[in-house]
Structures are given as structure tokens and as C-alpha cells.
Backbone as JSON, one array per atom type, in Angstrom:
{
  "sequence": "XXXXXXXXXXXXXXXXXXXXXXXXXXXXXXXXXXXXXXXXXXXXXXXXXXXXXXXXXXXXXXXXXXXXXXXXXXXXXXXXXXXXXXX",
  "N": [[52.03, 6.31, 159.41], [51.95, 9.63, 160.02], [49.46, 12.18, 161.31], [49.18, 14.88, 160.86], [51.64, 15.53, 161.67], [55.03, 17.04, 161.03], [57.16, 14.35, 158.65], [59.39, 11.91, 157.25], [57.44, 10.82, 155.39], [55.33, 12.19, 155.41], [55.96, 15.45, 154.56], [54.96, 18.24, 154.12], [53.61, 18.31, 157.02], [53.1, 19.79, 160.2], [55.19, 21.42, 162.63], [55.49, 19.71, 166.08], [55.36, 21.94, 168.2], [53.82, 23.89, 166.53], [51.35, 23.05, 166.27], [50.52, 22.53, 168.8], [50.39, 25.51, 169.35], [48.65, 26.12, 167.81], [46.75, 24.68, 168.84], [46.36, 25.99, 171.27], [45.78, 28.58, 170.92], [43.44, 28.26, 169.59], [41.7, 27.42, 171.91], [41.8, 30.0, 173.5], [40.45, 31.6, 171.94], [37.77, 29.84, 172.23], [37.69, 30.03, 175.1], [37.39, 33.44, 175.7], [34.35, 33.13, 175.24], [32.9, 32.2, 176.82], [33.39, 33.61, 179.38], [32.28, 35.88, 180.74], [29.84, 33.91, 181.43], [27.74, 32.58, 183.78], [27.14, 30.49, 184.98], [28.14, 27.22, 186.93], [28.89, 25.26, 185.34], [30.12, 26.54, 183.26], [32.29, 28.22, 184.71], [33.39, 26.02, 185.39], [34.29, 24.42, 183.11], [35.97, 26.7, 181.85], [38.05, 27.09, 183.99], [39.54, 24.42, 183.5], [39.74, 25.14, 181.11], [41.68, 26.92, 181.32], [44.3, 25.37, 183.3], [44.52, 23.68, 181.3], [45.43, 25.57, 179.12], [48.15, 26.38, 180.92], [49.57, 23.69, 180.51], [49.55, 23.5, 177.9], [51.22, 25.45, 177.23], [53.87, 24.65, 178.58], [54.47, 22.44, 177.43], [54.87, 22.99, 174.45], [56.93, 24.67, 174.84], [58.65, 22.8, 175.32], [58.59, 20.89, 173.25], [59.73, 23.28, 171.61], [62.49, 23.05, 172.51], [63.04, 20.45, 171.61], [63.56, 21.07, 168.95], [65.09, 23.07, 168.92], [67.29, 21.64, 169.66], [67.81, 20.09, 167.89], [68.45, 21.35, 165.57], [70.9, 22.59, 166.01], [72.34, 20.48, 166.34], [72.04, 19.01, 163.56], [71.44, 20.68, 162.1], [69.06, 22.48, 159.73], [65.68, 21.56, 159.06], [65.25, 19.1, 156.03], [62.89, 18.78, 153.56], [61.72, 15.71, 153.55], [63.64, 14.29, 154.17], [65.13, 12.16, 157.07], [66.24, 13.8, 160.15], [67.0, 12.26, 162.33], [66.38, 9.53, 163.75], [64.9, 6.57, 161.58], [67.89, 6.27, 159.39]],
  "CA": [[52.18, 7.69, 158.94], [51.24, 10.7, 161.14], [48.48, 12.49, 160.25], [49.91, 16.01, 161.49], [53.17, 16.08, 161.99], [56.22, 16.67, 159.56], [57.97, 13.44, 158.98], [59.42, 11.7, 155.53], [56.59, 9.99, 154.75], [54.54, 13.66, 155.61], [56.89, 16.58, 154.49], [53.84, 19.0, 154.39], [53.06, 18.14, 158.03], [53.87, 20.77, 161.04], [56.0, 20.94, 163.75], [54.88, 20.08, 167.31], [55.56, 23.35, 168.5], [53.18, 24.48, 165.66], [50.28, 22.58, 166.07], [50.21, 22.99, 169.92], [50.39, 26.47, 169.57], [47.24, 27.02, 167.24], [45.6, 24.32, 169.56], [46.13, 26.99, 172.31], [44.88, 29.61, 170.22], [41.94, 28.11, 169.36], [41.16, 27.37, 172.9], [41.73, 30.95, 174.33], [39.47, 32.3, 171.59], [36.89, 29.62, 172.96], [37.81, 30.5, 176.68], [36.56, 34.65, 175.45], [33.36, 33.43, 174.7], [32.8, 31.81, 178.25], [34.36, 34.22, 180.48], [31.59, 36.03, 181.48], [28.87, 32.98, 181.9], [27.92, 32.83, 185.69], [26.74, 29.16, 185.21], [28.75, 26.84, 187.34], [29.47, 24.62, 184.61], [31.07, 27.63, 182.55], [33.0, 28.16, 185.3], [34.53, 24.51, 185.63], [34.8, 24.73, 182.03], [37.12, 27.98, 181.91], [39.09, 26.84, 184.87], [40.07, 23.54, 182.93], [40.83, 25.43, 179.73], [42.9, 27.74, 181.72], [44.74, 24.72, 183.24], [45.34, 23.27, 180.23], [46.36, 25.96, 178.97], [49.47, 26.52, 181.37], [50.1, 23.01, 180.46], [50.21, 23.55, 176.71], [52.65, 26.1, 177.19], [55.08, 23.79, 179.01], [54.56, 21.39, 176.23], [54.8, 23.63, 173.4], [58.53, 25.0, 175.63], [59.5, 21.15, 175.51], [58.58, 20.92, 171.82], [60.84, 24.3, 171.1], [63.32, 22.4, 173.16], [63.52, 19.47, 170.71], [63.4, 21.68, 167.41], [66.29, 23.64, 168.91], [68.62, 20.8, 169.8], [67.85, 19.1, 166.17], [68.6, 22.09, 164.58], [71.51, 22.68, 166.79], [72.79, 19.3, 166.0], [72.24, 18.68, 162.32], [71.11, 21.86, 160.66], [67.74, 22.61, 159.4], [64.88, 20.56, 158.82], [64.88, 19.45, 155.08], [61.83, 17.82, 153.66], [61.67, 14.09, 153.04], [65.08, 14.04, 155.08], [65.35, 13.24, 158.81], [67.99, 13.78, 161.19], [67.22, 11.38, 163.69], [65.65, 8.01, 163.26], [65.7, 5.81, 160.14], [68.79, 7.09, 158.99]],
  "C": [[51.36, 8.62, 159.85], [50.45, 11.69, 160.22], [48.37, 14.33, 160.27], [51.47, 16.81, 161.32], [54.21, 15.75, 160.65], [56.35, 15.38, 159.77], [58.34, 13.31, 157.53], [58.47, 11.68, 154.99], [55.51, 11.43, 154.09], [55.41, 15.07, 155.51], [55.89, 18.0, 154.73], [53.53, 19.33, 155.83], [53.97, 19.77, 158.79], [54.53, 20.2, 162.45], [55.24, 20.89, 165.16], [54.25, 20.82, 167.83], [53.91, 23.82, 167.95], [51.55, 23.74, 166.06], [49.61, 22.73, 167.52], [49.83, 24.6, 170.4], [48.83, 27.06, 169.07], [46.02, 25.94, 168.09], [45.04, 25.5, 170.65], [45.7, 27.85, 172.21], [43.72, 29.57, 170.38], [40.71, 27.86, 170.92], [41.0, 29.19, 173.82], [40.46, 31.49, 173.73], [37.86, 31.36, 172.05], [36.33, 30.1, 174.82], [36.96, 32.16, 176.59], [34.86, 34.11, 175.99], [32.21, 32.91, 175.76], [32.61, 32.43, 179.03], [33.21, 35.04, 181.34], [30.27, 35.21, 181.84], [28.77, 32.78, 183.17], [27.26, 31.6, 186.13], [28.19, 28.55, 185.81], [29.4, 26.48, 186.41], [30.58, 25.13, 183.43], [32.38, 27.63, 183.32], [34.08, 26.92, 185.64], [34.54, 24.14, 184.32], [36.5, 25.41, 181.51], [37.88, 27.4, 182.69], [39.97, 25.52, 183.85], [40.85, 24.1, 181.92], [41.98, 26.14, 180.57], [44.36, 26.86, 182.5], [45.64, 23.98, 182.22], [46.39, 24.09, 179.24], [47.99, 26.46, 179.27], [50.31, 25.18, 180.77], [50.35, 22.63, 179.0], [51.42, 24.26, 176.3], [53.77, 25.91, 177.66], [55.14, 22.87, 177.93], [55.5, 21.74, 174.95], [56.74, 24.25, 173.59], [59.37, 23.97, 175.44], [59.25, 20.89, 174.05], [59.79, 21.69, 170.9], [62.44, 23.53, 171.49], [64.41, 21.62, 171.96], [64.12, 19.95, 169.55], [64.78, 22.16, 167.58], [67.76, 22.86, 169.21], [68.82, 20.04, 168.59], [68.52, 19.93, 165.11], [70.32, 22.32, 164.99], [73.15, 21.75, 165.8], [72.93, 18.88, 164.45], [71.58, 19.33, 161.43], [69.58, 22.0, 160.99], [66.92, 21.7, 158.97], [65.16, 20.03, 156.86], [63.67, 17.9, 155.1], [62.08, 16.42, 153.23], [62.86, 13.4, 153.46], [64.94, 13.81, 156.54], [66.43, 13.19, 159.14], [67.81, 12.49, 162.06], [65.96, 10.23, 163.11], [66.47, 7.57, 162.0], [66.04, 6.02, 159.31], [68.48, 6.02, 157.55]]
}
């Protein structure tokens, strides 16, 4: 059972998308609080988050991806239902 994400087992849970997105959040509002530190290590800090962050937002694009071909394909999510897997 996932400890996050929708699924049957987890109807409550969120979507990919969703959970990547408030990771990225939570990192920019850490990245603020950085930005002007003039320690190296700040600096190779920030650069990483800012890295990662380009690469959450390709993620988070490839997440939307999925949501929109599922939905596409067999409607809307419902809970305790999936579309795909163990039918």
C-alpha cells in the first residue's frame, strides 16, 4: 500500500502531479530564505534546489501526461476503482 498516492487500497491519497507540485513549493519557499546567503555552501545549496527544481517540473509535466491519457481513456478517476491494473 502506498503511503501517498491515490490507489484502491488508498482512495484519500493524491495524485503524482499533486504531491510533486507542493514538494516544489515547499522547496522554492526554502530556496527564498537562502537566496541572499554569500556562504559558499548556500550557494551550492540554491543551485541544487534550483536544478531540481527544473527537474520537478519535467516530472510533474510527465505526471500531467499520465492523468491526462487515463482520463482520456477511461473517464475520471473514481475512488476505490482503477482504470488500469488489477482490473
Amino acid at each position: 500500500m502506498t503511503h501517498f498516492l491515490m490507489t484502491d487500497e488508498n482512495p484519500e491519497g493524491y495524485k503524482l502531479e499533486d504531491i510533486l507540485a507542493l514538494i516544489r513549493r515547499d522547496i522554492i519557499l526554502r530556496a527564498t530564505k537562502i537566496v541572499d546567503d554569500p556562504k559558499p555552501q548556500a550557494k551550492q545549496v540554491l543551485d541544487n534546489n534550483i536544478r531540481i527544481l527544473g527537474l520537478l517540473g519535467e516530472c510533474i509535466g510527465i505526471a500531467e501526461s499520465s492523468t491526462k491519457t487515463l482520463d482520456k481513456e477511461f473517464g475520471p478517476a473514481v475512488k476505490g476503482k482503477p482504470r488500469i491494473g488489477n482490473l
